[in-house]
N, C-alpha and C positions, 0 to 999 in steps of 0.2 A: 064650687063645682068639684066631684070627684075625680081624681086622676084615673088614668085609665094603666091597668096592670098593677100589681100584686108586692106589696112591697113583705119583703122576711124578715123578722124581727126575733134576734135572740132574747134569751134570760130562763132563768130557774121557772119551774113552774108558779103559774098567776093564780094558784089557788092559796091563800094565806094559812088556810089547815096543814099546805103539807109544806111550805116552805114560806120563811119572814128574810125576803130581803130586798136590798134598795135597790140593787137592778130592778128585781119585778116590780117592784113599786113605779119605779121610772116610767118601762113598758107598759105598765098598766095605765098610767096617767096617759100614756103616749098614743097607744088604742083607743082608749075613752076619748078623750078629747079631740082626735087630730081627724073631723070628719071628712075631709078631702083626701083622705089615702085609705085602700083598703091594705088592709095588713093579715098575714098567715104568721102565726107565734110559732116559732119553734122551739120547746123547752132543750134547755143545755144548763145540767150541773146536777147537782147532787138534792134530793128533796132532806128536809130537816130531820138530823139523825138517822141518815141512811148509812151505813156503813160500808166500806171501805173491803169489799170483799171479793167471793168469783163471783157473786149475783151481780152486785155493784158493777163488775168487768166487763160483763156478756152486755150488760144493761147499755154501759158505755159503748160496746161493739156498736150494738142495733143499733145506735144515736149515730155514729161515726156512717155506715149504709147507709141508713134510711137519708142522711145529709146529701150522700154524692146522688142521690137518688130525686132527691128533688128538686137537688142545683142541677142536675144533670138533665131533669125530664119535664120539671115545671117550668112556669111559664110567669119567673120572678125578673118584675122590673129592675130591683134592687134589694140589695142587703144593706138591712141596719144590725150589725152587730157589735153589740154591749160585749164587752171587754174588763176585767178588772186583769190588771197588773198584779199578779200573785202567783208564784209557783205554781203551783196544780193549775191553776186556768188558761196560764200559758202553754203547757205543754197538753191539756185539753183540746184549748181553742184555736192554736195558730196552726196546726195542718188542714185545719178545717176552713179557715180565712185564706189558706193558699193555695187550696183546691177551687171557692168558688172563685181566684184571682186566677187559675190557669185556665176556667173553663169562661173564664173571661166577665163576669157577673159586676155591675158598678156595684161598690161596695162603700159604706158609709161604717166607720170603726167608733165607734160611744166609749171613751172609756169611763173606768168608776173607779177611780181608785187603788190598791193593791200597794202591796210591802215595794216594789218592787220601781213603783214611782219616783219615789221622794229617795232610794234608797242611793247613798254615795258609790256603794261598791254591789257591783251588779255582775252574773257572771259572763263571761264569754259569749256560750251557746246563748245564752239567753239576750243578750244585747244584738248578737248577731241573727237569730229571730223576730226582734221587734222592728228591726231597722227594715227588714225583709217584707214585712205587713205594712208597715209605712213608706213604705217608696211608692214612686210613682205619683198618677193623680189620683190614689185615696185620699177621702176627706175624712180626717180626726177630729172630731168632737173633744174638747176636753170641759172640763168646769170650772175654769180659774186661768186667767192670766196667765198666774205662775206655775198652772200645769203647763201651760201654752209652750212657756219658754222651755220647761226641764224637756216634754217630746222632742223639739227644733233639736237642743244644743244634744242631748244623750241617743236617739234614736233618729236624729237626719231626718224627722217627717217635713216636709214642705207644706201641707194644704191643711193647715190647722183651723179650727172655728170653737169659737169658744162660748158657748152654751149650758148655763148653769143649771144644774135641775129645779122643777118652777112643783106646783105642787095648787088643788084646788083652795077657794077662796069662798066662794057661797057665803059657807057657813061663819064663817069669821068672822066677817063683814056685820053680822048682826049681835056678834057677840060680847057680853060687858062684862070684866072680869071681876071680882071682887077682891081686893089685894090682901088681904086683913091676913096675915102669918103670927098674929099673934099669941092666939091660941092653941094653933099647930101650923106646921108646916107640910105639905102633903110635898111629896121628893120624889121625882119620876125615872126609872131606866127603860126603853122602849127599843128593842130590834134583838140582833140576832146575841142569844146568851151564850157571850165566849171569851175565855180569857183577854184577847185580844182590845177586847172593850172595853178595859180597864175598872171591870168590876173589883178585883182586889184591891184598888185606892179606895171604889165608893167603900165597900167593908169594912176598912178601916178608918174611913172619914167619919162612917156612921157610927163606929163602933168610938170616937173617940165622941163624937156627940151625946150617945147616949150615957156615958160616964159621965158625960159633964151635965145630965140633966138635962137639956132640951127637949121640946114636943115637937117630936114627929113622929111622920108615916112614912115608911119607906115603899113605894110601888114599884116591882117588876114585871113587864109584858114582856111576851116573844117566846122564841124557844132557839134551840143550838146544841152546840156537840157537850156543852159545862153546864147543861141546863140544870139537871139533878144536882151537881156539885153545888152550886151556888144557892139553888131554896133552900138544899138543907144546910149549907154555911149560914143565910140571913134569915132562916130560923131558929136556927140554935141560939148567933147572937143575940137577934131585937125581937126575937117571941110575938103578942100582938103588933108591934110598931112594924111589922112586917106584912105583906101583901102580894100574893103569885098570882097576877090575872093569867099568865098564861096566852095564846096567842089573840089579840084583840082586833075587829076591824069596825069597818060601818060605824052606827051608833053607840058602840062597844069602847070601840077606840076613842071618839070626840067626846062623849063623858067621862075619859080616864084624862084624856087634856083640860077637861073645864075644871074636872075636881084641882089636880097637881097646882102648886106653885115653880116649882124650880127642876128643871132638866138635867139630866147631870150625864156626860158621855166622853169621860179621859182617855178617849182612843189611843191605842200606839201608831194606829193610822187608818186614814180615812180616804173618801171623794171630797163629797157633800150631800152627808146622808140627809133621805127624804124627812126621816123623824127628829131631826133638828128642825127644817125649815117649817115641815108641821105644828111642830111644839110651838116655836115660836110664833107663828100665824095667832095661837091661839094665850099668846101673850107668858106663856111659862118664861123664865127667867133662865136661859142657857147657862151653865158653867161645864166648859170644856177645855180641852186639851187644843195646843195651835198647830193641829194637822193637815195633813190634804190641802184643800179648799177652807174650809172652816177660818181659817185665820183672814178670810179676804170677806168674811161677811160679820167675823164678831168682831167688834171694836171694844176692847175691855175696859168697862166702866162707863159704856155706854149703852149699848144693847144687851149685854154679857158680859161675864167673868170669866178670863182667861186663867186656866192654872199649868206652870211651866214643872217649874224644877224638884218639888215635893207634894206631887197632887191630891196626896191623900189628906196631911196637915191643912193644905192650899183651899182645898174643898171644905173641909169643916171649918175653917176660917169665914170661907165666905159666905156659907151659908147663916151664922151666926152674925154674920154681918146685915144680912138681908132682913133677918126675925129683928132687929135691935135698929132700925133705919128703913123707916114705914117709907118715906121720901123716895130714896133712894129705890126699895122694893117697886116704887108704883112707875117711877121715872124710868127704870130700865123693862117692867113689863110694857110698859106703853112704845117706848121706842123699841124694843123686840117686835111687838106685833107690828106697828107702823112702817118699819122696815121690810118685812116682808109683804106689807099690800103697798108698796111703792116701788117695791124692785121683782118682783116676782107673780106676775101678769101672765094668767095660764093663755091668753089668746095672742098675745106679742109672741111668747115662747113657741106656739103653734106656728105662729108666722115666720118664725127664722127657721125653724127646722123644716119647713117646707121650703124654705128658699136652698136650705141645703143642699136639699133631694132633690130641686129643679137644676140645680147645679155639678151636680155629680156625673 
């Protein structure tokens, strides 16, 4: 049964053309699936490769208005607002969480991650902002335990719930992979193209691959502020072994997970992005970095390959490990996929977030 009144749901624009990223994915899943709430999107952030200018400025004005405008005139049961902990989105997003906190609006805070989480030394104003959005009875969303604890002990929130991002199943469910790396290895990068993603390890994992002779494909989807940088850095190096889909969704997307074997995402930091738990759904063999959330769902050498201290060496290791140990390859695609149709149940997930929002 539908609830009655109008729930606000931030993130980047939900159109995948103009922007790839795991908030919108989130929202999107969150809209799609959660049919007992009706929800109004309100886009907040920057669409892919927008730049950083007066357009950009004015652009952010009207968003800042048109916000007091709706919290101020509409007629919103609640705000669910998505949050990454990152410079720019805190000083974005937190006057705009404390305007609808003065005009009095239950509010529901999602974070996703950001520099700013995990980070030891945090500044001043900015510590003393976050603790400001978190007082009171808002309820914080985190995705992990261990974000659970670093909000409580760094930012004093009280009313934490801890809610991992869940991701559809359908398709999965009917899906058989074929493991066979022998011939080649199809090698997947998937979200937003940016330094930060730890593209320069894979470049040089690959690049120590392809000296040593290995068969592969390298595949990159997405787009981002490095996007140019990087096609023509993993053009230059691996020439055909190389592959720019570009930004992929739908049918587009599920045939670039059947084709891949192995996922690869050496974040310097994370949540728990959607295109891991996706990948994995469809049995790709994760090797990542132990960020964010990520470290609470890969178990290294059992669903995935964790790489620590020289990821780029770490990563062509393991990959070369996978091609040479068919066992192994088939044993951690199967427990990759299995793990997330056992813990990641889109209608359970629907269930607690609504229990949230009855709650709030």
């Amino acid at each position: 049964m539908k609830n009655t009144g109008t729930i606000l749901i931030t993130s980047p624009s939900l159109k995948t053309e103009e922007n790839v990223s795991g908030i919108s994915s989130v929202a999107n899943f969150i809209i799609k699936n959660n049919n007992e709430q009706h929800y109004r999107h309100f886009e907040l952030g920057r669409k892919d490769n927008e730049k950083r200018n007066l357009l950009w400025f004015f652009r952010l004005l009207g968003k800042t208005v048109n916000w007091m405008y709706v919290i101020t005139f509409k007629k919103i049961r609640l705000v669910h607002f998505n949050l990454a902990l990152s410079k720019a989105s805190v000083i974005r997003d937190v006057p705009l969480i404390l305007f609808a906190k003065l005009a009095q609006k239950k509010m529901i805070i999602h974070l996703h991650g950001g520099d700013y989480l995990t980070k030891s030394q945090v500044p001043a104003w900015m510590s003393g902002l976050l603790k400001k959005i978190f007082s009171g009875k808002t309820q914080v969303i985190v995705l992990s335990s261990m974000e659970a604890s670093l909000i409580e002990k760094r930012y004093n929130a009280k009313n934490v719930k801890i809610l991992p991002n869940c991701v559809d199943l359908a398709d999965t469910k009917i899906f058989t992979r074929n493991n066979d790396v022998k011939t080649i290895v199809n090698i997947l990068f998937i979200g937003r193209i940016t330094v930060e993603k730890g593209l320069d390890y894979i470049a040089d994992a690959l690049n120590n691959l392809q000296q040593q002779q290995l068969s592969f494909k390298f595949y990159m989807a997405g787009t981002g502020p490095d996007e140019k940088l990087y096609i023509e850095k993993f053009t230059k190096m691996l020439g055909n072994r190389f592959e720019f889909r570009g930004i992929v969704s739908g049918n587009d997307k599920v045939n670039l997970y059947k084709l891949c074997n192995i996922f690869l995402l050496p974040s310097l930091f994370e949540g728990l992005p959607m295109s891991l738990l996706e990948s994995m759904s469809y049995g790709l063999i994760p090797i990542v970095t132990p960020v964010g959330s990520i470290k609470e769902v890969i178990v290294n050498g059992k669903n995935g390959i964790i790489v620590n201290d020289n990821p780029a060496i770490e990563i062509a290791n393991a990959i070369k490990l996978l091609v040479n140990d068919e066992i192994l390859t088939k044993q951690l695609s199967e427990n990759a996929a299995g793990y997330i149709q056992q813990n990641y149940n889109p209608g359970k997930y629907i269930g607690e977030l609504n229990k949230i929002y009855n709650a709030a």
